[in-house]
C-alpha positions as CSV (number, residue, x, y, z in Angstrom):
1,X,79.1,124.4,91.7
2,X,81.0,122.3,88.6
3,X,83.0,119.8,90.1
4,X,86.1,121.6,87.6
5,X,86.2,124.7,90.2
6,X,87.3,122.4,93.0
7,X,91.2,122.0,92.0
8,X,91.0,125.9,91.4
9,X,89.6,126.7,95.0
10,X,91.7,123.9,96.7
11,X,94.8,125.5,95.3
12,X,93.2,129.4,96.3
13,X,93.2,127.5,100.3
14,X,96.6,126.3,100.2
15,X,98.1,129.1,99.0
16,X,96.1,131.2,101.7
17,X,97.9,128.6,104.2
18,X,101.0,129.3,102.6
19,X,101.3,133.0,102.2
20,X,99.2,134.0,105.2
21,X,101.5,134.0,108.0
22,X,101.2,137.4,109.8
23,X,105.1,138.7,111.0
24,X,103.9,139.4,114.5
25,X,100.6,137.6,116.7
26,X,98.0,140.9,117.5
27,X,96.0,141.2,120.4
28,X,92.6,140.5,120.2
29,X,89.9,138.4,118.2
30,X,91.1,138.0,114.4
31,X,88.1,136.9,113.5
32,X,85.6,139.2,115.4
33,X,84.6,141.1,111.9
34,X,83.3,137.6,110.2
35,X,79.9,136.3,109.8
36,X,78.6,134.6,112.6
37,X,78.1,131.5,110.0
38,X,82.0,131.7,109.0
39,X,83.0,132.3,112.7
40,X,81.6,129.1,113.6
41,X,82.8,127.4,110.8
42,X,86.5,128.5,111.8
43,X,85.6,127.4,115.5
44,X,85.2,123.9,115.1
45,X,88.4,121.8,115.9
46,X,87.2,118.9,113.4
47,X,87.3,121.6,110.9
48,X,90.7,122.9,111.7
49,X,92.2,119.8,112.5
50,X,91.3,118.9,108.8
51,X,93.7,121.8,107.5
52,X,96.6,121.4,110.1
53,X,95.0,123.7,112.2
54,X,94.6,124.5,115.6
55,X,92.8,128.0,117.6
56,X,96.1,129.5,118.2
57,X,97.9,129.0,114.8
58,X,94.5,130.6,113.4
59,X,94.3,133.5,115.7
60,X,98.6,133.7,114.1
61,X,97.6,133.4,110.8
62,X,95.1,136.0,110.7
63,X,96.9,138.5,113.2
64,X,96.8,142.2,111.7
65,X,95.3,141.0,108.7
66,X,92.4,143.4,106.9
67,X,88.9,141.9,107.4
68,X,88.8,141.4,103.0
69,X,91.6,139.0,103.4
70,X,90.1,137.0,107.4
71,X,86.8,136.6,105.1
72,X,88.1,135.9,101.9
73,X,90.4,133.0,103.9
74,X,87.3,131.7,105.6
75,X,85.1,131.6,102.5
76,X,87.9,129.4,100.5
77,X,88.0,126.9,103.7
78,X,84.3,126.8,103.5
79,X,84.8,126.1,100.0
80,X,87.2,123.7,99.7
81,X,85.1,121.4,102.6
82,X,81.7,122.1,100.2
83,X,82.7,121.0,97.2
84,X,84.7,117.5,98.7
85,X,81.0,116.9,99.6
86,X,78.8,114.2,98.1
87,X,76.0,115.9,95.3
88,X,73.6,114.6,94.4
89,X,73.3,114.1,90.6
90,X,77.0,114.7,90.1
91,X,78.7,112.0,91.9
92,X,77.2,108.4,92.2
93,X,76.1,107.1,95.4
94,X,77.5,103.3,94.7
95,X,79.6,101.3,91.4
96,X,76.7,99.7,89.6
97,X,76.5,95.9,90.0
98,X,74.3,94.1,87.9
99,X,72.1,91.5,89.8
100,X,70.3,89.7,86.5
101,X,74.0,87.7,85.8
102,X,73.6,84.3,85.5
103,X,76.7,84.3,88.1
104,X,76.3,86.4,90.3
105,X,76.7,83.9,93.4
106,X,78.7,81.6,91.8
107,X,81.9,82.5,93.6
108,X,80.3,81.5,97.1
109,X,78.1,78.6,96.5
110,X,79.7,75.3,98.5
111,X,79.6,72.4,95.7
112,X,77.6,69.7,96.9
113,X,79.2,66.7,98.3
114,X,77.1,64.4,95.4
115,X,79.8,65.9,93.1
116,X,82.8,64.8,94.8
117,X,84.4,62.5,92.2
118,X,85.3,60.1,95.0
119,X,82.9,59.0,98.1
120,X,84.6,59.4,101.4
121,X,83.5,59.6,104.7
122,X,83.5,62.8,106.5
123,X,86.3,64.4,108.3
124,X,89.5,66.4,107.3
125,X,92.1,64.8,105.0
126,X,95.7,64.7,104.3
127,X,97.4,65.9,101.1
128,X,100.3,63.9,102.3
129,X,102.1,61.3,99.9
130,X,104.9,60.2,102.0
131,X,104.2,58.6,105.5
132,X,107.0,61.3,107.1
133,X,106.9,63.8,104.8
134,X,107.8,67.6,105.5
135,X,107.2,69.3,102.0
136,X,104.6,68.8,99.7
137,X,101.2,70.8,99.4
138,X,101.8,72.9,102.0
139,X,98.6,73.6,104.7
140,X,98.7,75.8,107.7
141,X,100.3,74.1,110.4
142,X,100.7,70.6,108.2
143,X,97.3,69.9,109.0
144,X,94.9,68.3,106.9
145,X,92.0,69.6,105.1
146,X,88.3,69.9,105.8
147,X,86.0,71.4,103.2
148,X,82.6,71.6,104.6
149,X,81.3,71.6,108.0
150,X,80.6,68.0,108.2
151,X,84.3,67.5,107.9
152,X,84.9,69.6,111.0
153,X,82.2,67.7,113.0
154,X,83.5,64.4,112.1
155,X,86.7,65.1,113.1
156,X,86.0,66.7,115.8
157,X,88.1,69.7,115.0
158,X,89.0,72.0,117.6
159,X,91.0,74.8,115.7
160,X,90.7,75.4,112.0
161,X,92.8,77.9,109.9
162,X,90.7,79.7,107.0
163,X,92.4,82.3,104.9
164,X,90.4,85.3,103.4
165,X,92.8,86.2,100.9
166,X,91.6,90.1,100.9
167,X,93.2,93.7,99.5
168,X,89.6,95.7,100.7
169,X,91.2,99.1,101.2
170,X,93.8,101.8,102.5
171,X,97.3,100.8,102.8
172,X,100.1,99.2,100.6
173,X,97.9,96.2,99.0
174,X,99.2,92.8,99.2
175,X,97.1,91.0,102.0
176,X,95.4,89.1,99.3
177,X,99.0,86.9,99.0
178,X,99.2,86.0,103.0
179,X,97.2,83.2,102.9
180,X,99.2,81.4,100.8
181,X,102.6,82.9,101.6
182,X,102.0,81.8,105.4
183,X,101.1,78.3,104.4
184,X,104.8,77.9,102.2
185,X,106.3,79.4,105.6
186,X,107.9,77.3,108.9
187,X,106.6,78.3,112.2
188,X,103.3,76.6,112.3
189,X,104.5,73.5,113.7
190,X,106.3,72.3,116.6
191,X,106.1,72.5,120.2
192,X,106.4,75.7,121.9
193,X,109.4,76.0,124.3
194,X,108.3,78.6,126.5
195,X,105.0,77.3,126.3
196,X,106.4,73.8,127.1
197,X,103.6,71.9,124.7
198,X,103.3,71.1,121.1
199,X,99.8,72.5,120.1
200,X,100.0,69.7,117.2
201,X,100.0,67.3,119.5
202,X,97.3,68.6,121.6
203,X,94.8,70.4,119.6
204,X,92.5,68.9,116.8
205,X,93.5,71.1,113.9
206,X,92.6,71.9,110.2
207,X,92.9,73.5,107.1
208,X,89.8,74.9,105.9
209,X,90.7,76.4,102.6
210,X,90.4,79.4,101.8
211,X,87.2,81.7,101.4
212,X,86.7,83.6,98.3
213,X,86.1,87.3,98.0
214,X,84.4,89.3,94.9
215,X,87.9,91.1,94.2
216,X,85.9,94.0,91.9
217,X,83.5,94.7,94.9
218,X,84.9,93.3,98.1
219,X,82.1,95.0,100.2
220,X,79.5,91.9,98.5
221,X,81.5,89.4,100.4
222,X,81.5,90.7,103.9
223,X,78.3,88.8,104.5
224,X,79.5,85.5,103.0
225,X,82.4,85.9,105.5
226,X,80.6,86.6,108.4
227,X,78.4,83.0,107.9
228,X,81.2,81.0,107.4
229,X,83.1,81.4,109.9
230,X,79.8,81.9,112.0
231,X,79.4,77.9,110.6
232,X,82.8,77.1,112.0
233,X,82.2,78.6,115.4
234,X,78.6,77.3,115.4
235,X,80.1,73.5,115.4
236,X,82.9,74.6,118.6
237,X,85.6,75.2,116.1
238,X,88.3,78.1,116.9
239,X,89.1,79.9,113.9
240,X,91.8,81.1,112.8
241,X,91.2,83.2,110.2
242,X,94.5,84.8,107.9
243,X,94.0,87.8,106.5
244,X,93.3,89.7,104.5
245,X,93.0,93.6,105.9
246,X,91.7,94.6,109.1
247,X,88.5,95.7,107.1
248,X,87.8,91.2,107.8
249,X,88.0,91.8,111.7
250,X,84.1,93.1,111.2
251,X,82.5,89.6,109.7
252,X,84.7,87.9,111.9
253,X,83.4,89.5,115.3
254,X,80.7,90.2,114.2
255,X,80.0,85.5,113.5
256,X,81.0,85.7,116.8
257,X,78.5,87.6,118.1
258,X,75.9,85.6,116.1
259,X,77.1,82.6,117.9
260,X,77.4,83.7,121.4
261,X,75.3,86.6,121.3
262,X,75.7,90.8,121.8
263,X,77.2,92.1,125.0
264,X,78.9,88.3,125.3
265,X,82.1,88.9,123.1
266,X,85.0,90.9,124.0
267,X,87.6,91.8,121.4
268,X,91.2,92.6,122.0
269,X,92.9,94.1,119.4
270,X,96.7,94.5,118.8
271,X,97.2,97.5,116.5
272,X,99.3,100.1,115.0
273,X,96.3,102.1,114.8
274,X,92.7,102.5,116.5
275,X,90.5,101.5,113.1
276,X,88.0,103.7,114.5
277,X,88.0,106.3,111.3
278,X,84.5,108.8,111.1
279,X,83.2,109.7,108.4
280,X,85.1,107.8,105.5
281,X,84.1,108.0,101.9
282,X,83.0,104.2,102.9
283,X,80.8,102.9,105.0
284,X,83.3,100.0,105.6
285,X,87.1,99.9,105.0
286,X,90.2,98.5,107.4
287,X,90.4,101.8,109.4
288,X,86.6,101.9,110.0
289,X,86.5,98.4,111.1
290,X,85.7,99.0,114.9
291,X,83.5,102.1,114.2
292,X,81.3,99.7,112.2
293,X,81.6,97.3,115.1
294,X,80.4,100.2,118.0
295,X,78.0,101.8,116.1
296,X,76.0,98.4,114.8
297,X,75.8,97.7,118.5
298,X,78.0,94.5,117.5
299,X,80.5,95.1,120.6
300,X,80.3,97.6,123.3
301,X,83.1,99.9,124.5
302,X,83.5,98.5,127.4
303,X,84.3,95.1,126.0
304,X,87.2,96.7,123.4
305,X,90.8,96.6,124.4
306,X,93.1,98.4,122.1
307,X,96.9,96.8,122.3
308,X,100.2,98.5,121.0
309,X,98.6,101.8,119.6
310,X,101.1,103.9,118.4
311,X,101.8,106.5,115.5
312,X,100.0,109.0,114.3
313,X,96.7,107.5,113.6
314,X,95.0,107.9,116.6
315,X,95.2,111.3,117.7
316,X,93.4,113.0,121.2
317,X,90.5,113.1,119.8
318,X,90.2,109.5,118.0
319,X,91.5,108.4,122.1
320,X,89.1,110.4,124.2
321,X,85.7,109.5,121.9
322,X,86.8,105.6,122.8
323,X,87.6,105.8,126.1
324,X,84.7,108.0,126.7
325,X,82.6,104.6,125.4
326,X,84.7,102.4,128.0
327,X,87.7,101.0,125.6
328,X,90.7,100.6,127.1
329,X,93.6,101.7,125.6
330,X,97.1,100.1,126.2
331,X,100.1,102.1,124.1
332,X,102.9,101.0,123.2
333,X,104.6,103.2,125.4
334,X,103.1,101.4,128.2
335,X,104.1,97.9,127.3
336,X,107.8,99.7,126.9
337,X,107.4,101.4,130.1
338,X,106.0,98.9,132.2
339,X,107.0,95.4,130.3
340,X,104.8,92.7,128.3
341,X,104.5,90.8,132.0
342,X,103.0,93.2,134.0
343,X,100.7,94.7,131.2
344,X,99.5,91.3,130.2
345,X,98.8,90.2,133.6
346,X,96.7,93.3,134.0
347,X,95.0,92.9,130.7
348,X,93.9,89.3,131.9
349,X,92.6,90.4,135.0
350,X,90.5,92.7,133.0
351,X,89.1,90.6,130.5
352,X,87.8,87.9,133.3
353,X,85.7,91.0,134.5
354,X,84.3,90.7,131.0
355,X,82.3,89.0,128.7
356,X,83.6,85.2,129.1
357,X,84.3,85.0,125.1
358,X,87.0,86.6,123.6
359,X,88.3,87.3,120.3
360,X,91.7,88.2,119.5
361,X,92.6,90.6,116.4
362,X,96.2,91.0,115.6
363,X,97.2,93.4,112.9
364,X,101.0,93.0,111.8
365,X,101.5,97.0,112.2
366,X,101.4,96.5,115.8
367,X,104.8,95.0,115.4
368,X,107.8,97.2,115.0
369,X,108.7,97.2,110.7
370,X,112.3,95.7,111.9
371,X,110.1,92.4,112.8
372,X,107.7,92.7,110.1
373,X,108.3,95.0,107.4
374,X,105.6,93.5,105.4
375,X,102.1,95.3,106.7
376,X,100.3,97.3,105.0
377,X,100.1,100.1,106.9
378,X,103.7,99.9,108.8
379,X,104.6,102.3,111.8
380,X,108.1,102.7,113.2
381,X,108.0,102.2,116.8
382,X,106.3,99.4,117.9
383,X,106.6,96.2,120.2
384,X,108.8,93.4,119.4
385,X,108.4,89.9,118.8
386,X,109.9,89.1,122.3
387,X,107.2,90.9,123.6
388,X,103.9,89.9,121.3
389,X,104.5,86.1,121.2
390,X,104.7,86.1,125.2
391,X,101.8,88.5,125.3
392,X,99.6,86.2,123.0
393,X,100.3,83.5,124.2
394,X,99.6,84.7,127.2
395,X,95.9,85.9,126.9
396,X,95.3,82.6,124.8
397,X,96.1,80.5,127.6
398,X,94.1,81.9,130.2
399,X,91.0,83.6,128.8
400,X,88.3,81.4,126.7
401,X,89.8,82.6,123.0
402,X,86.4,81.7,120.8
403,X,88.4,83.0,117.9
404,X,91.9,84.7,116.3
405,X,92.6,86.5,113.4
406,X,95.9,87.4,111.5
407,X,95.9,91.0,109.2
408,X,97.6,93.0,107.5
409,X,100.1,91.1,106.4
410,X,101.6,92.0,102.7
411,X,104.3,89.8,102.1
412,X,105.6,91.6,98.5
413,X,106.4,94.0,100.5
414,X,109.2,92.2,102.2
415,X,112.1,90.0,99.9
416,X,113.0,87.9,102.8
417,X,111.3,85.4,104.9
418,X,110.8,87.4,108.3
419,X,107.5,88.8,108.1
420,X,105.9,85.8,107.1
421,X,107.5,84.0,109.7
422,X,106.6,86.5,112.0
423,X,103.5,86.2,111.3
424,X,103.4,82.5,111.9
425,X,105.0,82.5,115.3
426,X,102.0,84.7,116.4
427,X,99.5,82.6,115.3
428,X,102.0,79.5,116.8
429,X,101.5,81.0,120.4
430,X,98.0,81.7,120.3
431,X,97.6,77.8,119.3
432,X,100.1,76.8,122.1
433,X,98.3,79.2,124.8
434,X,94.9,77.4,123.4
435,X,96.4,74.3,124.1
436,X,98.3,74.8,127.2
437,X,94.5,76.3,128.7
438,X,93.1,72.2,127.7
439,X,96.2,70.8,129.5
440,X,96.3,73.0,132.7
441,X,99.7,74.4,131.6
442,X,99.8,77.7,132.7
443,X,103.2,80.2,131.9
444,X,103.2,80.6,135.2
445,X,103.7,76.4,135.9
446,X,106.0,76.5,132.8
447,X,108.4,79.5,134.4
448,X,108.7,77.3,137.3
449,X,110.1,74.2,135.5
């Protein structure tokens, strides 16, 4: 079939949707006279769901209707779902790269140290001029910099920040910017109030740059990703990787996992939406990201815990096939219902049944749009700020956090300052729950002050 017959039979199935609404619903089958092949093709929920329909508003649709127009309605569905297929010889499989460039690395290829214009000994460095100085080049959390691993091992780094500055897919694009918009922002620094430390003061942090991406096919530098920060981990450094979509939460569990091995990571993700998409034009893209993750064997169900879903992104089905593999799901609704306290404590409890290691995700949609406006894929509705920096800080304090990443944020997308600092508070509890689990400071303790 041409490819220029597909805007033709699209329009044909809409208009059927449109026009064919019967005036009153008739007993009986309406689609007992079709062929057994097009009755099961108008049987299958996937199908229907993929139209806006469901059995009953079929069975409407086609109530009283001759058996022409049932067939001719099914054979225009049938269609429409053909010709959005791949073919072979018409469409190509894959954009064209071309592997004999001279470059074709370059971008990811650490410069040897024998270049450095300057001998130094290893270990992260400032950027600072002035002895008490507050501006400058600005560095996540004012710490100083480390470029290669030896840096992190000299200085015994416990927590290093690296951005991935990455637009990969679906959504309003702008996560490419949060890397450097969250270094220019306050919130990284200070000690924690309800947390009663100063992570700063505690913690051995640094700055790891950022890592760079192939911008015209960011599917090449998933791999590149996934080593790096499987290097960080690899010397006992937390990272703290700023996104970047949620399309980066696969190389980043996914180092873990080739650090600390399969069935020995959990993953709690706070989320807007489930990422567990089937069946995308893409193998890999931000709402596929924990599909890839399941069906690579990379995580198992069980070990998944989905935070703050909400919207209209993860419907019945989307639920059930997750909870069916042992994810547990914790709405919005029941962080609402119940408050952050109680659903934290139990979330806790649940991940010391787990694996031991545990990776934390935090996409900026989970947060309602009046505290962060600036995601990429926003949904009204969602949990506060008073309840997510309690929450993370929270898990990071009394779990074993082997790693934390920051996504989704898209800060053109928001004039003022609030997103971005937002996003930093988030990532400042995690680091004060990290470093109130080295002290023995528990919220609990700190309550009781």
């Amino acid at each position: 079939m041409a490819r220029s017959t597909l805007p033709a039979r699209c329009a044909a199935a809409c208009l059927t949707l449109a026009t064919l609404s019967a005036p009153a619903f008739a007993q009986g089958d309406a689609l007992a006279s079709l062929s057994p092949e097009k009755k099961a093709f108008l049987s299958d929920p996937a199908t229907l769901e993929r139209f806006g329909l469901t059995p009953e508003k079929l069975q409407v649709t086609m109530a009283g209707r001759p058996a022409a127009d049932v067939d001719a309605y099914a054979a225009a569905l049938m269609a429409v779902v053909e010709d959005s297929k791949y073919k072979a010889g018409r469409d190509p499989a894959e954009i064209a790269l071309n592997p004999q460039a001279r470059g074709w690395n370059a971008s990811t290829v650490v410069r040897p140290k024998m270049f450095d214009k300057l001998a130094r000994d290893d270990g992260p460095f400032s950027l600072k001029r002035y002895m008490f100085q507050k501006g400058g080049i600005p560095t996540f959390a004012d710490a100083p910099v480390a470029i290669r691993k030896e840096d992190l091992v000299a200085g015994k780094v416990e927590v290093a920040f690296v951005g991935v500055p990455l637009d990969f897919s679906s959504g309003w694009r702008d996560a490419k910017h949060a890397p450097m918009a969250l270094r220019g922002m306050d919130g990284l620094v200070g000690a924690d109030a309800d947390g009663g430390v100063d992570p700063g003061l505690v913690l051995s942090i640094a700055d790891y740059g950022d890592l760079t991406p192939d911008y015209m096919a960011p599917d090449r530098g998933l791999d590149h990703i996934r080593a790096m920060i499987a290097e960080m981990a690899s010397v006992g450094v937390v990272p703290f990787i700023v996104g970047g979509d949620h399309t980066i939460m696969f190389p980043d569990v996914a180092a873990m996992v080739d650090i600390y091995g399969a069935g020995k990571v959990a993953l709690v993700q706070f989320d807007a939406h489930a990422d567990a998409e089937l069946n995308g034009d893409h193998l890999i893209s931000d709402n596929q990201t924990l599909t890839r993750l399941l069906e690579q064997n990379l995580l198992r169900g069980s070990d998944v815990t989905l935070v703050g879903l909400h919207g209209r992104d993860a419907g019945p089905a989307t639920q059930k096939r997750l909870t069916d593999a042992g994810a547990k799901i914790v709405p919005t609704a029941a962080i609402q219902e119940r408050g952050w306290q109680a659903v934290t404590t139990d979330l806790v409890a649940g991940l010391k049944k787990g694996p031991e290691n545990v990776f934390v995700s935090f996409d900026m949609s989970v947060l309602d749009p009046g505290d962060a406006p600036a995601s990429g894929r926003p949904v009204p509705g969602g949990i506060t700020m008073r309840e997510a920096i309690p929450m993370v800080r929270q898990i990071c304090a009394q779990t074993k956090v082997v790693g934390f990443d920051l996504l989704d944020a898209a800060p053109i997308l928001d004039p003022t300052y609030v997103s971005r600092m937002s996003a930093n508070y988030i990532l400042h509890a995690c680091l004060s729950g990290i470093a109130m689990r080295k002290t023995g400071v528990t919220p609990v303790q700190t309550a009781k002050r």
